[in-house]
C-alpha positions in Angstrom: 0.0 0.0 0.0 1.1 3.2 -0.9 2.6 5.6 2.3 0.2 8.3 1.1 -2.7 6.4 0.9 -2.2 5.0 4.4 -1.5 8.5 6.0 -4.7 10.0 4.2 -6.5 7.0 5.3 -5.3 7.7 9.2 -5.9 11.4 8.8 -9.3 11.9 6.9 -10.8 8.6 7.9 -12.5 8.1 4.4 -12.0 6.1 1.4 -9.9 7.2 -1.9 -13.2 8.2 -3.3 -13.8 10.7 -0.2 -16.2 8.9 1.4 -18.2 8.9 4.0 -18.1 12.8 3.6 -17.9 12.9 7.6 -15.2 9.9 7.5 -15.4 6.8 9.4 -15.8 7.4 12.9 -14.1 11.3 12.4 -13.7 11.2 16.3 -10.8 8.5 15.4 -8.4 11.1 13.2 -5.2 11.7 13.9 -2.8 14.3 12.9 -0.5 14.2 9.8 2.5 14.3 12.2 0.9 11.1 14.4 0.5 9.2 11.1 3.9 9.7 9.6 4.9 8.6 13.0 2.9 5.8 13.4 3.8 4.7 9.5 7.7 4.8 10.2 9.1 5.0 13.9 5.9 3.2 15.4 5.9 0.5 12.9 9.5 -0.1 13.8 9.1 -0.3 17.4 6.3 -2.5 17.0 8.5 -4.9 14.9 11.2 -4.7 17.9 13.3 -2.7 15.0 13.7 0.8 15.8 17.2 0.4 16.5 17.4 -0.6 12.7 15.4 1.6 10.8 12.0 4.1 11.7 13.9 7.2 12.0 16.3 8.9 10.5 19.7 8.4 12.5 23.4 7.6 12.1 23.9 3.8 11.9 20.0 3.2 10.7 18.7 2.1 7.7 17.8 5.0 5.4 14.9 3.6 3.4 13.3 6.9 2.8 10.1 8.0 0.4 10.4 11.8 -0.6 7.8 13.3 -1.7 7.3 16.5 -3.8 5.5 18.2 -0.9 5.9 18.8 2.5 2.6 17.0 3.9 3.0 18.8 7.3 1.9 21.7 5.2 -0.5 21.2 2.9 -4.4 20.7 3.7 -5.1 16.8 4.2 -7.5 16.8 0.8 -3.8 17.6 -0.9 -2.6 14.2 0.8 -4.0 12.0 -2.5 -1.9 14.3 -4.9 1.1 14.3 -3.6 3.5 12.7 -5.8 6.9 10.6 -5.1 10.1 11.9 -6.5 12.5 10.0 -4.9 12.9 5.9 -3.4 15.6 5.8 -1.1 16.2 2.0 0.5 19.5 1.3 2.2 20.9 4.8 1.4 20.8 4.0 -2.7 18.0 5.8 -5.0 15.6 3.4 -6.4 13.3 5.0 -7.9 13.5 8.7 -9.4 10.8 10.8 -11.4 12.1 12.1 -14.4 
C-alpha cells in the first residue's frame, strides 16, 4: 500500500473516493505528524526494529520516500496528490521521477 494512501487513510478517515463525507468514525483522526509517526518509527518499534530503521539516524537504515510536498503543510485533501520523487532504500535511490 502506498505511504500516502495510508496517511490520508489515518488522517481523513474516508475512502480514496472521499467517502463517508464525515469519514469513518471522524472522532478517530489523527494528525499528519501522528500518522507519519505511526507509518515509520511506530511501525519499527512494533517490529522490535527501531534500533534498525523508523527514524532517521546515524547507523540506521535510510529507506526513505520523498515526496514532492511537504505533507506537514498542505491541507489533508492535498494528501491523494502528492507525488513521489524519490525511493531511497538502504541509502541508494531506487526510484527517481524524471
Amino acid at each position: 500500500m502506498h505511504p500516502k494512501y495510508l496517511i490520508y487513510a489515518a488522517v481523513a478517515r474516508k475512502t480514496l473516493k472521499g467517502t463517508p463525507e464525515e469519514g469513518w468514525f471522524p472522532e478517530q483522526c489523527i494528525s499528519v505528524e501522528e500518522a507519519i509517526k505511526a507509518y515509520t518509527i511506530n511501525n519499527a518499534f512494533a517490529a522490535f526494529e527501531d534500533d534498525l530503521r523508523g527514524s532517521l539516524e546515524e547507523g540506521k537504515l535510510a529507506d526513505i520516500t520523498v515526496f514532492d510536498r511537504n505533507m506537514l503543510e498542505i491541507p489533508k485533501e492535498e494528501i491523494l496528490k502528492v507525488e513521489v520523487e524519490y525511493t531511497i532504500i538502504d541509502g541508494k535511490i531506487v526510484f527517481e521521477k524524471r
